[in-house]
Each structure stands twice: as structure tokens, then as C-alpha cells.
VOTI-205930 format. One record per residue (C-alpha): residue in one letter; chain; x, y, z; residue number from 1. Coordinates in pm, 1 decimal, decimal comma, m for minus. Each point is the difference from the previous one (the first is absolute). Layout:
<atoms>
+---+---+----------+----------+----------+-----+
! r ! c !     east !    north !       up !   k !
+---+---+----------+----------+----------+-----+
! a ! A !        X !        Y !        Z ! NUM !
...
+---+---+----------+----------+----------+-----+
</atoms>
This chain:
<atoms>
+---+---+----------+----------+----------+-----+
! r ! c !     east !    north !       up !   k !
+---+---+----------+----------+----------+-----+
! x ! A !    497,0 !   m697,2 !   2908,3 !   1 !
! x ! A !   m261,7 !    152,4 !   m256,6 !   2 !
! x ! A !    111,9 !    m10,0 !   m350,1 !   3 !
! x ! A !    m52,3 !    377,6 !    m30,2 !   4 !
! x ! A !    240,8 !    139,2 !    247,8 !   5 !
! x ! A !     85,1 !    352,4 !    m16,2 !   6 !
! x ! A !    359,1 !     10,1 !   m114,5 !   7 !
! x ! A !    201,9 !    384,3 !     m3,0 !   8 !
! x ! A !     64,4 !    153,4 !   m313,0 !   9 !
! x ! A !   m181,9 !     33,7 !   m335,5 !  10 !
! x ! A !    111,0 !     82,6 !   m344,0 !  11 !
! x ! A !    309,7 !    115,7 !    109,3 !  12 !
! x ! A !    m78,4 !    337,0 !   m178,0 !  13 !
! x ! A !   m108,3 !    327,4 !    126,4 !  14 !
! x ! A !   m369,2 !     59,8 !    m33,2 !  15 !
! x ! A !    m99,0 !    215,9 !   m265,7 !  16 !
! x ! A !   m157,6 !    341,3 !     92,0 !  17 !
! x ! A !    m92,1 !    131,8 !   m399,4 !  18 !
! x ! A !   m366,2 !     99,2 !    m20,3 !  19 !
! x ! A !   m117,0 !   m277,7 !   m229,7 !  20 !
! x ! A !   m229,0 !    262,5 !   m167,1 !  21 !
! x ! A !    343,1 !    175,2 !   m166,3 !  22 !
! x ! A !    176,9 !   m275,1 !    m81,4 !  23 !
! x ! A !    m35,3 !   m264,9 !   m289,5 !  24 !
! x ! A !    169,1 !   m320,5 !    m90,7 !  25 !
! x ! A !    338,3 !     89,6 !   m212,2 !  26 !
! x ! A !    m62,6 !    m56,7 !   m381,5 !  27 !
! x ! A !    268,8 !   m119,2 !   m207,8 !  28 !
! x ! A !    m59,3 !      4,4 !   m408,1 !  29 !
! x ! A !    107,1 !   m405,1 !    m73,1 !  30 !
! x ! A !    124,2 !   m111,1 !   m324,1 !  31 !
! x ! A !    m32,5 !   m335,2 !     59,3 !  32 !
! x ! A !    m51,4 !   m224,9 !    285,7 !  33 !
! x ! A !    151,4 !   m363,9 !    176,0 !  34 !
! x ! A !   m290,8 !   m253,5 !    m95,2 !  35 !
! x ! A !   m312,4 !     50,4 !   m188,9 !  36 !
! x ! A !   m324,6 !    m16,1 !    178,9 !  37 !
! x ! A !   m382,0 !    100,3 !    m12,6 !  38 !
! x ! A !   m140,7 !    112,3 !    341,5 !  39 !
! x ! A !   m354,4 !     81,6 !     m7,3 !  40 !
! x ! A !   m264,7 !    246,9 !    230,1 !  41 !
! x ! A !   m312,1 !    103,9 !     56,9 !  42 !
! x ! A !   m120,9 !    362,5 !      0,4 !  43 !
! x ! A !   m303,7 !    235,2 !    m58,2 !  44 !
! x ! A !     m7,4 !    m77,9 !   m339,4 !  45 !
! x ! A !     11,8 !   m389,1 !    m40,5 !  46 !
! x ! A !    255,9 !   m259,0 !     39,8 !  47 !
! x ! A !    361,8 !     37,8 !   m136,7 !  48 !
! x ! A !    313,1 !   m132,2 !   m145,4 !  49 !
! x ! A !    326,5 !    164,2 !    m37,2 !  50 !
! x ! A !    271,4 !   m141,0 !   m243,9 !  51 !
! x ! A !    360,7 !    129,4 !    144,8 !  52 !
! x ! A !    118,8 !   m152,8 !   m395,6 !  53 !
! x ! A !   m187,0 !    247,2 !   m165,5 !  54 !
! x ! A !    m55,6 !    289,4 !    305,2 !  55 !
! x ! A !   m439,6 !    m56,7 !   m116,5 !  56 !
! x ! A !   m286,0 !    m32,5 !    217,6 !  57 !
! x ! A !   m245,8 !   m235,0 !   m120,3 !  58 !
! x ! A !   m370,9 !    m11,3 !    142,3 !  59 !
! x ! A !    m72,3 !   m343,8 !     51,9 !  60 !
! x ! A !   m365,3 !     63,8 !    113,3 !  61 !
! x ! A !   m219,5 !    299,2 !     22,8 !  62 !
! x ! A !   m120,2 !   m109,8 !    356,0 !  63 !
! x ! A !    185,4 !    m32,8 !    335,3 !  64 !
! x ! A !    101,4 !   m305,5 !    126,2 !  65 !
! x ! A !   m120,2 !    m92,0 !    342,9 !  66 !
! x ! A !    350,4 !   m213,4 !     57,8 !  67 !
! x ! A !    288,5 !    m44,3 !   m167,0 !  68 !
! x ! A !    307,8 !   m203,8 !     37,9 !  69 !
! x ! A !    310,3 !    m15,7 !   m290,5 !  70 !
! x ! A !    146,6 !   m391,1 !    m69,3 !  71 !
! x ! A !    252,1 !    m45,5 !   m201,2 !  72 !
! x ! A !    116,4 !    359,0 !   m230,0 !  73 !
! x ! A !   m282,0 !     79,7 !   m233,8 !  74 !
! x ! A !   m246,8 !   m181,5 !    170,2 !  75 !
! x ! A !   m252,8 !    157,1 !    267,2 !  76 !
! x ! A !   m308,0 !   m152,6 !    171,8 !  77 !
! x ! A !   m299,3 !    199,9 !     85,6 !  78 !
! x ! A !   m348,8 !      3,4 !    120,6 !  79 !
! x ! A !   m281,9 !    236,9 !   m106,5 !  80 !
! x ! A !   m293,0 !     82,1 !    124,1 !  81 !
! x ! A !   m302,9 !   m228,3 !    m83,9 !  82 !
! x ! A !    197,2 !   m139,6 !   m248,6 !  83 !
! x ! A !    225,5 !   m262,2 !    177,9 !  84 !
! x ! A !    384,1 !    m68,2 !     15,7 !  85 !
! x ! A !    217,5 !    m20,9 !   m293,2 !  86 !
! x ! A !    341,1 !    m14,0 !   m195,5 !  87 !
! x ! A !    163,4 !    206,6 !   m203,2 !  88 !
! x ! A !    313,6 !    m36,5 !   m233,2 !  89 !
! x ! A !    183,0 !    300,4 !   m142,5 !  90 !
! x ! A !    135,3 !   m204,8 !   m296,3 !  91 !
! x ! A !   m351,2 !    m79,5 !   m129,9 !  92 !
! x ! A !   m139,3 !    286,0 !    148,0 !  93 !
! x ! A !   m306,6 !   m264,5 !    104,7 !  94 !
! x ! A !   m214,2 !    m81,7 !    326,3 !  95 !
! x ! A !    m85,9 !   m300,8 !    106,2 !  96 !
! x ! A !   m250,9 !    m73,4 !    281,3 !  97 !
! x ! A !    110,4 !   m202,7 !    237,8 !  98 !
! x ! A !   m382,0 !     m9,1 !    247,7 !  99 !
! x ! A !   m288,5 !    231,1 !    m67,4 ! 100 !
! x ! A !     81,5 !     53,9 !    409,3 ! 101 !
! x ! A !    187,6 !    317,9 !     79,1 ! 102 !
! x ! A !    291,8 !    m80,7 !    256,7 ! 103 !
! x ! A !     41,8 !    306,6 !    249,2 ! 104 !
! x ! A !    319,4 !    m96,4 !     70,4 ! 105 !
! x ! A !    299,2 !    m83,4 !   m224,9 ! 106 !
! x ! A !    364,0 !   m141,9 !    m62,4 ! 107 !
! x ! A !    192,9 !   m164,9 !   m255,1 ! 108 !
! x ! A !    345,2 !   m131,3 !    m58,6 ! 109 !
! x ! A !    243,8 !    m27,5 !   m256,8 ! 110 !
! x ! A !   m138,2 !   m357,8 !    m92,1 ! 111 !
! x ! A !   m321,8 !    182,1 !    m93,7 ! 112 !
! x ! A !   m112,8 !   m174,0 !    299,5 ! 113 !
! x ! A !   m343,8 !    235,7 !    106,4 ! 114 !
! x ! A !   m145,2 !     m9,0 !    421,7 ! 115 !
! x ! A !   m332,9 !    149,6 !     24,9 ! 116 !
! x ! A !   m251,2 !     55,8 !    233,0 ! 117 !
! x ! A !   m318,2 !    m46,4 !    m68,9 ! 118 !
! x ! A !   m305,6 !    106,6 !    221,4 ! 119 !
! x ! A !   m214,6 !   m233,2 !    147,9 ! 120 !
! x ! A !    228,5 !   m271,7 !   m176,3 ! 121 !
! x ! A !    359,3 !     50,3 !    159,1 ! 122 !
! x ! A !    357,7 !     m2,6 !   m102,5 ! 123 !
! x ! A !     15,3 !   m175,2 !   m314,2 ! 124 !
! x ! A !    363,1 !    m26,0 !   m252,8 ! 125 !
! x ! A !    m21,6 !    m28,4 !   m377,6 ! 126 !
! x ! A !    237,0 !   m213,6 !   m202,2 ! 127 !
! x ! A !     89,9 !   m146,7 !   m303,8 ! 128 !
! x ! A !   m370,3 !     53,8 !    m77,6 ! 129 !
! x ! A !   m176,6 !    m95,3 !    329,5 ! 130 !
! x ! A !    m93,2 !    117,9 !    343,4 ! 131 !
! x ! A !     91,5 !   m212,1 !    311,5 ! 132 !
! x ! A !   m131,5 !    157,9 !    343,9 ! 133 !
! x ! A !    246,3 !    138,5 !    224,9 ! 134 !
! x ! A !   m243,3 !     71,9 !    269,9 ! 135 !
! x ! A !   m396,6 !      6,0 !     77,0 ! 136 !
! x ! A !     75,9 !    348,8 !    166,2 ! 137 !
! x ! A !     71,9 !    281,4 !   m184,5 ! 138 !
! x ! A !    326,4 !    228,6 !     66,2 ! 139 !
! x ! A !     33,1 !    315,3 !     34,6 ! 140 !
! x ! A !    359,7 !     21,2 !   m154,3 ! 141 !
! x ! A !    227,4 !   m214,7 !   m218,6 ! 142 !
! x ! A !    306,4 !    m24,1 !   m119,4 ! 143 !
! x ! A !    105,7 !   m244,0 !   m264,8 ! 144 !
! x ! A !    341,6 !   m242,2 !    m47,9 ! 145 !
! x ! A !    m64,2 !   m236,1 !   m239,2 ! 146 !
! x ! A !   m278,6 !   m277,4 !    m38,8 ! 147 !
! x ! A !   m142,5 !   m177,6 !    327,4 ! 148 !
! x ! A !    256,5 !    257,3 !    175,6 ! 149 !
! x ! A !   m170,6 !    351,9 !    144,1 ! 150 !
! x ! A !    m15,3 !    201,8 !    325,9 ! 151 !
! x ! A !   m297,5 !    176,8 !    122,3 ! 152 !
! x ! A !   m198,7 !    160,8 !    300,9 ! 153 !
! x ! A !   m348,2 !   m134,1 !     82,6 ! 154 !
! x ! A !   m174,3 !    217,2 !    231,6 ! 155 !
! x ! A !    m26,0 !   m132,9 !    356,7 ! 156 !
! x ! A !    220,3 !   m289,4 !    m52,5 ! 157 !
! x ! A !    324,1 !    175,4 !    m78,0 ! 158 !
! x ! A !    301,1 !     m4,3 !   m271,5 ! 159 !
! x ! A !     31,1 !   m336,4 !   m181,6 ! 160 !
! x ! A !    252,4 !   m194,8 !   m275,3 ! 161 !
! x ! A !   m166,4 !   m202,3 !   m174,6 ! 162 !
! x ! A !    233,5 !   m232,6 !   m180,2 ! 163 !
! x ! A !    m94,9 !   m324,8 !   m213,6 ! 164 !
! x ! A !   m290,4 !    m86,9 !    169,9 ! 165 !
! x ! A !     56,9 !    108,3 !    398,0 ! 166 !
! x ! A !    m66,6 !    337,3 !    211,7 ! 167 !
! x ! A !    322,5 !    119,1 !    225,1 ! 168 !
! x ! A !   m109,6 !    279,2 !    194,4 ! 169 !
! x ! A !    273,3 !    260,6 !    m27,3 ! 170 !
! x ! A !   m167,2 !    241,1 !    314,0 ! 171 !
! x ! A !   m330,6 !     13,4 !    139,5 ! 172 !
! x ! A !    m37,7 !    385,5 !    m99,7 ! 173 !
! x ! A !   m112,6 !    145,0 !   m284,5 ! 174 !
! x ! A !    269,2 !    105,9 !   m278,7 ! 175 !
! x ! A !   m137,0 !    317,4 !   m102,0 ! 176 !
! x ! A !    208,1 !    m17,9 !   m341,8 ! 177 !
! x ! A !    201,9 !   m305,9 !   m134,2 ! 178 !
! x ! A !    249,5 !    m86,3 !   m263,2 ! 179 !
! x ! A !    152,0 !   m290,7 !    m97,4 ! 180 !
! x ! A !    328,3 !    m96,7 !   m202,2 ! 181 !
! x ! A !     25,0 !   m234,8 !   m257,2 ! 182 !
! x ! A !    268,5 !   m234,0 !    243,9 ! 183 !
! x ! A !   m287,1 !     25,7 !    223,8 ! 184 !
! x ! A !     66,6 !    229,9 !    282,3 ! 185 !
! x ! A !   m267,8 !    216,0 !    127,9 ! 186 !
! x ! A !      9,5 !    311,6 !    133,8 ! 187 !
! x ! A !   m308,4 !    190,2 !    163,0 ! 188 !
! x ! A !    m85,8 !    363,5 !    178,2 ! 189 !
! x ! A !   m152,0 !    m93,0 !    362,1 ! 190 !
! x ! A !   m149,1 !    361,1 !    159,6 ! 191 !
! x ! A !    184,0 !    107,4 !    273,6 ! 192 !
! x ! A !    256,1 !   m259,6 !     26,9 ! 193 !
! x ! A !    187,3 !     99,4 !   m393,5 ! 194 !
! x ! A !    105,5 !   m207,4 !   m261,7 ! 195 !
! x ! A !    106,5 !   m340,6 !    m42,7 ! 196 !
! x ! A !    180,5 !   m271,9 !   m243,9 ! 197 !
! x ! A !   m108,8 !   m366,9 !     71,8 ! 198 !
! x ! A !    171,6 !   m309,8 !   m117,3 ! 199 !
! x ! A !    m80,5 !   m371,7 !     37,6 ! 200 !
! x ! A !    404,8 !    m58,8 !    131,8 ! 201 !
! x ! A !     20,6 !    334,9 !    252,6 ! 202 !
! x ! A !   m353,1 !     88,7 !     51,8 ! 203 !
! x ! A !    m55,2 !    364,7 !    131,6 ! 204 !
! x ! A !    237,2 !    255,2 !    m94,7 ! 205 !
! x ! A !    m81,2 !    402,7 !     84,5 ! 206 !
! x ! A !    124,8 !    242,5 !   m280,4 ! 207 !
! x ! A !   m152,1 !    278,3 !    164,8 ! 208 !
! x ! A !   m191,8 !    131,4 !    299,5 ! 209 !
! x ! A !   m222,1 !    217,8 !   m288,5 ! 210 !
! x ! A !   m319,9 !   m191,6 !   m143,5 ! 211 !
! x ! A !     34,6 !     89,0 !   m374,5 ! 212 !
! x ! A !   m299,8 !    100,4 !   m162,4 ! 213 !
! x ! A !     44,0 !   m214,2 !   m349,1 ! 214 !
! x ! A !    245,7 !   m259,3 !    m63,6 ! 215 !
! x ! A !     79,2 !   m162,8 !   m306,2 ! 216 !
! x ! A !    315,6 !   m268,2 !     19,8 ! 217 !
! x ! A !    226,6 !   m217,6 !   m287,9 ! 218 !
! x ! A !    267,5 !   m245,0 !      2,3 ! 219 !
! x ! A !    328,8 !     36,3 !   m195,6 ! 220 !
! x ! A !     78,4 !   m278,9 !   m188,3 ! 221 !
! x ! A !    333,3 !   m135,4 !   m192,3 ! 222 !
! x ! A !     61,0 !   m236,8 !   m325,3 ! 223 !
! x ! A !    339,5 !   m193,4 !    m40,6 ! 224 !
! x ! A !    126,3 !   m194,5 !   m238,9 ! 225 !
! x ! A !    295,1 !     m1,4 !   m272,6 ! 226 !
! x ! A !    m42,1 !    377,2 !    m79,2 ! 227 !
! x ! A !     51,3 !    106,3 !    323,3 ! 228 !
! x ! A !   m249,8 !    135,1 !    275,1 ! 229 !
! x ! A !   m224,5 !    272,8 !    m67,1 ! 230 !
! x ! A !   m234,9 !    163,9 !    293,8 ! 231 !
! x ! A !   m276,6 !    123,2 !    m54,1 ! 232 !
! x ! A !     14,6 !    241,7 !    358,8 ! 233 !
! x ! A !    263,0 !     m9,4 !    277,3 ! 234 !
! x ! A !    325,1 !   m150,2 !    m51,2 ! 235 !
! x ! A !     82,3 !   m394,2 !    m78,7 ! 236 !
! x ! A !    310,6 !   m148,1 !     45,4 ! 237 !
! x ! A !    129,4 !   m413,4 !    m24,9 ! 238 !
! x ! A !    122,2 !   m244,9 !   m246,3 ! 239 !
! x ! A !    m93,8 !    m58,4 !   m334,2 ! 240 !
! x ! A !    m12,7 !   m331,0 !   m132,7 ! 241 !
! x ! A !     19,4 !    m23,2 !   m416,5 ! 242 !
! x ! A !   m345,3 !   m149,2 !   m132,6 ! 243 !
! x ! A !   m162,8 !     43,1 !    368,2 ! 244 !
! x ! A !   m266,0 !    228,9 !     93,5 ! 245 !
! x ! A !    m86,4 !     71,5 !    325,8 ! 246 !
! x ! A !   m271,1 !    258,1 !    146,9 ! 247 !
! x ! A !    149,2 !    182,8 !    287,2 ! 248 !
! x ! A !   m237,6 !    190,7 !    285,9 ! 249 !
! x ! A !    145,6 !    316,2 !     76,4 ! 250 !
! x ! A !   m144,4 !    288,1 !    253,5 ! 251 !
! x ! A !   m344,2 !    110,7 !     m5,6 ! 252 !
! x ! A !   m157,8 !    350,7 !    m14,6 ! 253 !
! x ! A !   m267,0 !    142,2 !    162,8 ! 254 !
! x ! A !   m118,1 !    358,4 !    m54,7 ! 255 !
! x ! A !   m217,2 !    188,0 !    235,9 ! 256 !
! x ! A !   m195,9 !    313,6 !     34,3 ! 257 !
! x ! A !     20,0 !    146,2 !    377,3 ! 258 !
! x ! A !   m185,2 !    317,3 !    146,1 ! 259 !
! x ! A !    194,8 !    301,3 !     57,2 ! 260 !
! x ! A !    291,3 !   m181,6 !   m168,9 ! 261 !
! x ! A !    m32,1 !    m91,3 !   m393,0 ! 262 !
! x ! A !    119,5 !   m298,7 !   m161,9 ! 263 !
! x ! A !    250,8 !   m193,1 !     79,5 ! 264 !
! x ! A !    146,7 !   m368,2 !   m142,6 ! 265 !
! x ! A !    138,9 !   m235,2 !    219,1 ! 266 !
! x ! A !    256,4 !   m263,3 !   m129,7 ! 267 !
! x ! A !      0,4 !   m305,2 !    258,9 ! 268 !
! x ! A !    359,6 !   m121,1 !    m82,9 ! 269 !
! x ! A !    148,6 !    331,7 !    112,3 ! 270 !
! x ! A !   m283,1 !     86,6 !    277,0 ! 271 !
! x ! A !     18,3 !    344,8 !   m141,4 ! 272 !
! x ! A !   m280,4 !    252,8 !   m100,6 ! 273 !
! x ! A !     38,9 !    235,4 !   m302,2 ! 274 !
! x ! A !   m225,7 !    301,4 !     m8,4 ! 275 !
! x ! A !   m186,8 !     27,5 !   m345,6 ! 276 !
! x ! A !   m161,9 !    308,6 !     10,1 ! 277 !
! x ! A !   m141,5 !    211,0 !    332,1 ! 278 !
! x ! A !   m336,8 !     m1,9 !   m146,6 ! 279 !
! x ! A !   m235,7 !   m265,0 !    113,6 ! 280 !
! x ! A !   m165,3 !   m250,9 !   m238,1 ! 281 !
! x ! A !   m375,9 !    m95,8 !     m8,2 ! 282 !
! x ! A !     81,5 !   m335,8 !   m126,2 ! 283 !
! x ! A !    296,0 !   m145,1 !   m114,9 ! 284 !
! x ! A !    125,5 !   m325,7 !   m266,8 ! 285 !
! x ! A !    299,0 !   m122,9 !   m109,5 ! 286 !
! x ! A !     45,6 !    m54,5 !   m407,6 ! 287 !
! x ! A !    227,5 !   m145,5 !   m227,7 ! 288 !
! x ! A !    281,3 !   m190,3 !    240,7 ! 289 !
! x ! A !     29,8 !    304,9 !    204,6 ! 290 !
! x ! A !   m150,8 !    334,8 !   m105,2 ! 291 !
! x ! A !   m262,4 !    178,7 !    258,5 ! 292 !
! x ! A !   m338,5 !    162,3 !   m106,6 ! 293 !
! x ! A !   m168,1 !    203,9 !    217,5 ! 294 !
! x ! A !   m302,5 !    211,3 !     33,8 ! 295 !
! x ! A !     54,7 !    336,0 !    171,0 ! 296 !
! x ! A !   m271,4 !    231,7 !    129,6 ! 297 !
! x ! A !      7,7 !    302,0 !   m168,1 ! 298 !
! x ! A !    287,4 !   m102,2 !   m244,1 ! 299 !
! x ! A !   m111,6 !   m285,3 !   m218,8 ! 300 !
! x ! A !    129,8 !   m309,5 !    m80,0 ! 301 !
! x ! A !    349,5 !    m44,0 !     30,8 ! 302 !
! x ! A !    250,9 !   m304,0 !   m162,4 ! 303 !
! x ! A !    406,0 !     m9,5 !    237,2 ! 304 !
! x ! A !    244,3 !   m121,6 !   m203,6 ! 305 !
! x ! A !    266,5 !   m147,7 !    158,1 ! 306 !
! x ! A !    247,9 !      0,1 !   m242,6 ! 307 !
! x ! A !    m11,6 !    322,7 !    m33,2 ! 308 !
! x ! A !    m94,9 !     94,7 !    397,3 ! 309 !
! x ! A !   m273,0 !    211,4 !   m154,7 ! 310 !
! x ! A !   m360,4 !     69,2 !    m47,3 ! 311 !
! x ! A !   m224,4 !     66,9 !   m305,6 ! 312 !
! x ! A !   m368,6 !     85,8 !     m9,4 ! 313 !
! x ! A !   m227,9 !   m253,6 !   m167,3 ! 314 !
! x ! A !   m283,3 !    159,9 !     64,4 ! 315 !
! x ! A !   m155,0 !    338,4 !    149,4 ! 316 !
! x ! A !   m236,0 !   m208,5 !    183,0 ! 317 !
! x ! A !    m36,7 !   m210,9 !    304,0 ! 318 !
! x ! A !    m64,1 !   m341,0 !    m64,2 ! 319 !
! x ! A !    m97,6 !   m313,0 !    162,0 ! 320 !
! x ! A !    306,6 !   m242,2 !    m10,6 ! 321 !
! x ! A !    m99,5 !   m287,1 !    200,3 ! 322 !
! x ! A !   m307,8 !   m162,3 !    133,1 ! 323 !
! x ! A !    144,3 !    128,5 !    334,3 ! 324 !
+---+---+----------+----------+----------+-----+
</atoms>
């Protein structure tokens, strides 16, 4: 039976019939917000930083990056045109060069861990200071986990894991976008068979018939110890042991842009999709532990806030989120 059977249903929401052209994201004025983070685009104009501390945008670089790909908060990884690939960290507001080789492709995880790929050199990852090669051929997507751990699609070969040193071939078609959690499940946009979650224990799982257009995904994570448990998204619930601390995997989140639809997040615990806006996103990323930025046609550059269920503008703009 092929992993991509049609199953009935989709969102389990009526489809949205607002002209797009009338109709913007819902702004909310925010005093404050959950967690502190920097999430960072490119537009017309250069190469940006926005503080959600301070509510500033900070040009990083008067050009456009070619690629880009956030690590951990505050720090982004970028290529530029016939200058190479490099690092930057919002604390020091420095760069660093990592090659004088511009990757076309780009991902990084919250262990700073960077995937690039390089042409006519391949799929390389950066670490702790030094590249190790993922793979002679060069991909045409990736999406980052952590170090030695990344998916991506290689053109004529397929949909691969990668994971401490071997290849697992998740399908033998082409993902046209991919996003990975930090627990490690993947989830990818196949045309004309929808959108899927992948997982080393379950394997194919269908979330909907639709083929998003962007994806970004996240994982939810828990500490406990003597204080208690605090979440940082979804809901956590055990035993607390005084003196012990424990990190505790809750449900992941993937958000996704789909034509004719809008935006929609879909939490894999519950199996259920919540509709962000009706307005479709050019690209979408996830920031902080589980704000959305997107880029809207037309609008700008949006921030959704979960904790308050709304969105502000962070930009009048489009902007380039991802290296997607």
C-alpha cells in the first residue's frame, strides 16, 4: 500500500472564501510577550534583525543574503553573494565566516549545528568549529535537528534522514518543502498526494490531502525538577521528584501555508488543525519556543503570538524567512 494514500477529510474546517486582496492578518497592540527572541529577514533593503525585547529592527547587513537559516535565538547563518557563508550573533552584533563558499541551501538547529550545501562540493555540516561532509551531492532542501542529525531531498534520488553517519530514505519522491522538529520528526509537502509527519517509530503519517506551500515545524519541550514542571508549549503532566530534573518531550507543531486556504498549525498530540489567519504566507518560521513569523504578499511581515492568539506587524515588507 503506498505511503501516500488518499485518506477523506482535511482540516476539518470550512474553506475560506474571503478575497485575500481585502483581508489582512488581525493586529493586536502587545505589551509584552511569552519568551524573548530575535528572528531575523531579508528584504529589499539588506538583511535584518528584529528584537521582540525592545520592539527595534536592526540592519545586520546592507546586502541580501543568498540563504539564511536561524540556530539557536540570536544567532542566524547566512550566505552572500561572492562573499561566502557566515555567522552572526546578535549579542556581539559580529560575523564570522565560516567558508569563503556560499551554501545555496541552508538549516540550522538549536545546537547551532549549521547543514549547507555547497555547489560542486555537496552537503557539508558545520560544528563546534569544523565541517564534516554529509554528502558529495548537493541537496536541494534541508532541514536541520541537531548535529550529525538532518533530513533533506536530493534531486533524483528522493527524501533522505541522515542521522549520525547513515542515509534512511524516507520516500523516493521529492519533498517539495520540509521541516523538522527538534525530537526529530519530519514532516514534508509531497505535490499532489498532501502533507505528511514522519517518525523513525510510526513512519508515514498523512495530516492532510493539501500540499502546503511553506512549512516550518518545533517541538515542545518540558523541565522537572523540585520546583515543579514548567512547559514551555502544550501541556506536561507526571511526577516530580525533589532534586531531580528531567526533560520531558511533549507534542510538536507544525505550521503551514496552503493555497486557497491560509495558515493553519497543526498540533500532533491532538491531530487537530487551528486556522491562523485566511491569508496565505510566502514563507513561514517558527521563533522563540513557539511564536510564528510570516511574510505575507501584499501585507508585510507579520509575528502570531500565541499567548495572546494574535498578530502584530513587524514589518510593512515581505521578507525572506528561510532558505526555503
Amino acid at each position: 500500500m503506498s505511503i501516500f494514500k488518499h485518506r477523506a477529510g482535511w482540516f476539518g474546517t470550512g474553506r475560506d472564501t474571503t478575497d485575500r486582496k481585502t483581508v489582512r492578518p488581525v493586529l493586536e497592540d502587545l505589551e509584552s510577550r511569552d519568551v524573548p527572541s530575535v528572528s531575523f529577514g531579508v528584504t529589499d533593503d539588506g538583511t535584518f534583525a528584529f528584537d521582540d525585547t525592545t520592539n527595534t529592527f536592526r540592519q545586520i547587513s546592507g546586502e541580501r543574503a543568498q540563504a539564511i537559516a536561524q540556530g539557536a535565538d540570536g544567532v542566524l547563518f547566512a550566505s552572500f553573494d561572492d562573499r561566502g557563508t557566515f555567522r552572526y550573533d546578535f549579542a556581539t552584533n559580529s560575523f564570522t565566516q565560516l567558508t569563503g563558499v556560499e551554501a545555496e541551501q541552508l538549516s540550522a538547529s538549536s545546537d547551532n549545528a549549521m547543514f549547507g550545501s555547497f555547489h560542486g562540493f555537496g552537503v557539508y555540516e558545520f560544528f563546534n568549529g569544523g565541517f564534516t561532509q554529509v554528502s558529495p551531492f548537493e541537496a536541494e532542501r534541508l532541514a536541520a535537528v541537531s548535529d550529525r542529525f538532518v533530513y533533506g531531498v536530493w534531486d533524483n534520488f528522493g527524501t533522505f534522514q541522515f542521522r549520525n553517519g547513515a542515509f534512511t530514505q524516507l520516500s523516493g519522491f521529492q519533498a517539495e518543502h520540509i521541516a523538522a522538529a527538534s525530537d526529530g520528526s519530519f514532516f514534508g509537502s509531497f505535490k499532489d498526494f498532501g502533507t505528511f509527519q514522519w517518525t523513525n517509530a510510526g513512519g508515514f503519517r498523512q495530516l492532510t490531502t493539501f500540499a502546503a506551500d511553506s512549512l516550518a515545524a518545533i517541538g515542545s519541550t518540558a523541565t522537572t525538577g523540585a520546583t515543579g514542571t514548567t512547559g514551555t508549549t502544550g501541556t506536561v503532566t507526571g511526577t516530580t521528584t525533589t532534586g531531580t530534573t528531567t526533560l520531558t518531550t511533549g507534542p510538536d507543531f507544525v505550521v503551514g501555508s496552503f493555497r486557497g486556504l491560509g495558515v493553519f498549525e497543526f498540533n500532533t498530540a491532538t491531530g487537530a488543525f487551528t486556522q491562523l489567519t485566511p491569508i496565505e504566507a510566502q514563507q513561514l518560521a517558527y521563533v522563540g519556543t513557539h511564536d510564528v513569523v510570516g511574510s505575507f504578499e501584499d501585507f508585510g511581515t507579520f509575528e502570531h503570538v500565541f499567548a495572546t492568539n494574535g498578530f502584530r506587524q513587524i514589518s510593512g515588507e515581505e521578507s525572506r524567512l528561510i532558505a526555503d
